[in-house]
TIFIGU-633828 format. One record per residue (C-alpha): x, y, z; residue in one letter. Coordinates in steps of 0.1 Angstrom, whole numbers, plus 2048, in hexadecimal, padded with zeros to 3 digits. Example, Ala and Ser with C-alpha at 12.3 -4.5 7.8 and 13.67 -1.06 7.14 Angstrom:
87B7D384EA;8897F5847S;
***
This chain:
A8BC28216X;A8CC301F0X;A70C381DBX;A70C281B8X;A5CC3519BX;A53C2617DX;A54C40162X;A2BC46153X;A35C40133X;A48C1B133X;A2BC0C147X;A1DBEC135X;9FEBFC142X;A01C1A12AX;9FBBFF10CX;9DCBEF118X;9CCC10122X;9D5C1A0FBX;9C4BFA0EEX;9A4C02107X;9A6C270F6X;9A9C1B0D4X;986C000D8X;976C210ECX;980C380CDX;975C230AFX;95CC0D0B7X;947C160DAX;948C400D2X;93EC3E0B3X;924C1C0B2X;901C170B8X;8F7BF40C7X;8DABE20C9X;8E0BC70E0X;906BC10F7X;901BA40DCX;903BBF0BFX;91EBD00D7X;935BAC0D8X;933BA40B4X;943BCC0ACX;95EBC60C3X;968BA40BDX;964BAF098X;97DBCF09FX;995BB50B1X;998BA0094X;99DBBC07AX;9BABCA091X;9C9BA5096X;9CBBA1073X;9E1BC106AX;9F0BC7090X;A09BE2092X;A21BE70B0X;A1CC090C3X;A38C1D0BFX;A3EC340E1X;A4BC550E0X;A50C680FFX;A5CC900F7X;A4CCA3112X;A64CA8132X;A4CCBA142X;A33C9D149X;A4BC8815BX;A4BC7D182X;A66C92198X;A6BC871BBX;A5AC9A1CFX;A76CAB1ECX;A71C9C212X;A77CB822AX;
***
């Protein structure tokens, strides 16, 4: 049997958690709402803004120490 791993930081994953963080950062943190309407209209209203002008994520993975080892079977 052989254990593969995909590597935590080339997960398409990783991207989709980064565009959950971003909406979580800059518009649920920081807003007040006054109805899930209110809520909808200041999220769709971020998703347009950031479809107009979208930028590609650039990934940069420097830290050895965060990545999986196999773990030794004895």
């Amino acid at each position: 049997m052989h254990l593969h791993f995909t590597p935590t930081y080339s997960s398409w994953l990783n991207q989709v958690e980064n565009w959950f963080s971003r909406i979580q950062r800059d518009v649920i943190s920081p807003g007040i709402f006054t109805s899930v309407k209110d809520l909808k209209q200041k999220l769709m209203r971020y998703i347009r803004q950031h479809n107009n002008d979208p930028k590609p994520i650039k990934w940069k993975y420097d830290d050895p120490s965060r990545r999986i080892r196999p773990v030794p079977i004895h």
